[in-house]
C-alpha positions, 0 to 999 in steps of 0.5 A: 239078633239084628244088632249082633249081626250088624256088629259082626259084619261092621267089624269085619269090613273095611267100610262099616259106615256102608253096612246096612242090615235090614230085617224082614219077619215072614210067617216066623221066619227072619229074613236078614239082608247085608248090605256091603261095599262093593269092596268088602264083598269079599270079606264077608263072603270068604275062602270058599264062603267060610266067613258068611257059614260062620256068621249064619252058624252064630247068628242062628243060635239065639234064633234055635233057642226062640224057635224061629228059622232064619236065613241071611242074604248078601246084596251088593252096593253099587260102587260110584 
């Protein structure tokens, strides 16, 4: 799962070398943070946060079929 999301969000953005996914296991849950330039923030997030549903809606079909949760968070990196 990690690496199809890597893959969504590096093919999205405009500065790919900056993406950063990491992957944490809670108790069965998945916790997944993107990291993003500051100026790809945008696109990822989208009109009204259509983009980020998206990702989550596609991300979290293999995590249905192993029955496990997950939740994906965005964080920022700071632009120099």
């Amino acid at each position: 799962m990690k690496d199809a999301l890597t893959y969504i969000v590096t093919s999205i953005v405009d500065n790919p070398k900056e993406v950063e996914v990491t992957e944490e296991d809670n108790e069965g849950v998945l916790n997944f943070t993107v990291k993003v330039a500051k100026d790809d923030m945008g696109k990822i997030i989208g009109k009204n946060g259509k983009v980020i549903k998206a990702i989550r809606n596609v991300v979290k079909i293999p995590a249905i079929k192993q029955g496990r949760k997950i939740y994906i968070s965005l964080a920022e990196t700071p632009q120099e």
